[in-house]
Residue, then its C-alpha position, 0 to 999 in steps of 0.5 A: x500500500x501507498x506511505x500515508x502522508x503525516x497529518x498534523x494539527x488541523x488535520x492538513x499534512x504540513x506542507x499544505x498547511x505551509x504552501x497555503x499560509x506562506x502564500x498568503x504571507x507572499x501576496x500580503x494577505x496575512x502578516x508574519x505572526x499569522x504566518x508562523x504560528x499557523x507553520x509552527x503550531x505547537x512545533x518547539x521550532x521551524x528552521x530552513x537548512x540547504x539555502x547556503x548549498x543552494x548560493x543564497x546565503x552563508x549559514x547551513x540553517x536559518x530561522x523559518x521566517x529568515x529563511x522564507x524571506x530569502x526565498x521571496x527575495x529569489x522572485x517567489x511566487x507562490x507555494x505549493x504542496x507535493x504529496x508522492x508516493x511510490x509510482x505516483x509523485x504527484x506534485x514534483x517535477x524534477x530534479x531527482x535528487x528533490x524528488x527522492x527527498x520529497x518521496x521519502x517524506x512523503x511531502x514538500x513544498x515547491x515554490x514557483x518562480x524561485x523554484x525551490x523545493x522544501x522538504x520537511x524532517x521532523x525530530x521531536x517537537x523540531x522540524x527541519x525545512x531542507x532547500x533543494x532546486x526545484x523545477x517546474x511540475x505538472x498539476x492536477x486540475x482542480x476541476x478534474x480533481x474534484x470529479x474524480x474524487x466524488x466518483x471514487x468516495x461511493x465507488x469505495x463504499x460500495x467495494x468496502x459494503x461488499x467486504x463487510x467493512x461494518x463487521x471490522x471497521x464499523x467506525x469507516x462505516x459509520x464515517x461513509x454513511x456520513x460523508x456530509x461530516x466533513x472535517x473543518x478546514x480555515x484556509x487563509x485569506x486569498x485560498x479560493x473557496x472551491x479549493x478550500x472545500x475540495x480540502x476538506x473533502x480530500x481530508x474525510x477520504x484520507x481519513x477514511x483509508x487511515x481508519x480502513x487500514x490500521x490493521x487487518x481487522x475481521x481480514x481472515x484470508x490473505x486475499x481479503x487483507x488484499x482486497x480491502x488494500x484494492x478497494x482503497x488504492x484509487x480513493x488513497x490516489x484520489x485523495x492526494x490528488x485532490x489536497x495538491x490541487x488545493x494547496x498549489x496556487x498554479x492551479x487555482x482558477x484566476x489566481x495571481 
């Protein structure tokens, strides 16, 4: 099965979090404050390392908001998220060196315009954004992304109802029953609504494969164990699809 992206906080794995929030802080619509205590959150602390192996700037790791400066500084224009997993590194565009860093994460962010990519490293209550070239990368359309998205969340109900999913996860049943419950998601100001909404609906998917594959559960037969994991491939796809368009403002309708 697909390595499951980290989710943190509010629910939203940290690089959406921080491409939509640095964005906003690039385009003036929330102040540096705002910023940092929505990337750092209960995190002891945030710094940026690789600027310096990258020629912009002379110490090997800066503080997060020293470090985002910089980046601006090299003619950002956005930050977007990249969310790959094995076969399907849906977000990244290259070089390889950056995608094999952002797949063994598992997430990152790719700034548009300076072209730099940031790859998050956890240790403890510290998180370490690593600097890497980046290049430019193909998005999901949003439109796309959504549709897809609302024919696999059924398209899975009915492959997990057919494998009795309420005798061993009664919670994911209860949870497809109730697609309406989405999670809560507060972008920042200048995230189009569509894209706050397809984010939310992205999160209740990811959430529901989580649950579905926390362990075997009522799986008596290998072939079963497989068949759940078969069910939940395209929606655990769909799903990550759905948040990279969200959280990459390249593909926002009207975005600037």
């Amino acid at each position: 099965m697909e390595q499951r992206v980290e989710q943190v906080g509010d629910g939203l794995p940290l690089a959406l979090r921080t491409a939509w929030w640095a964005t906003a802080w690039l385009r003036g619509h929330v102040v540096t404050d705002l910023l940092l205590d929505a990337v750092i959150g209960d995190d002891a602390t945030h710094v940026v390392g690789g600027l310096d192996a990258l020629g912009l700037g002379q110490d090997a790791a800066e503080s997060l908001l020293a470090g985002l400066a910089r980046i601006r500084a090299e003619g950002a224009t956005g930050f977007g998220v990249a969310l790959p997993v094995e076969g399907d590194l849906v977000g990244l565009g290259g070089p390889p060196p950056f995608n094999a860093a952002a797949l063994e994460a598992g997430e990152a962010v790719v700034v548009s315009g300076a072209w730099i990519g940031l790859v998050p490293v956890r240790v403890g209550a510290a998180v370490t954004w690593h600097a890497h070239r980046a290049e430019r990368r193909q998005l999901p359309d949003i439109g796309e992304a959504d549709r897809t998205l609302r024919r696999e969340l059924p398209s899975a109900a009915d492959a997990l109802a057919d494998l009795d999913v309420a005798r061993w996860r009664p919670e994911v049943a209860d949870r497809l029953m109730n697609l309406r419950h989405r999670p809560h998601v507060t972008p920042p100001p200048g995230v189009p609504s569509r894209c706050a909404e397809l984010a939310a609906r992205a999160l209740q998917a990811a959430e529901i494969v989580d649950i579905a594959l926390e362990d075997d559960g009522g799986a008596v037969s290998a072939y079963e164990i497989s068949a759940r994991r078969d069910a939940l491939l395209p929606l655990d796809r769909a799903a990550r699809h759905a948040l990279v368009a969200a959280g990459s403002p390249e593909a926002w309708p009207d975005s600037h």
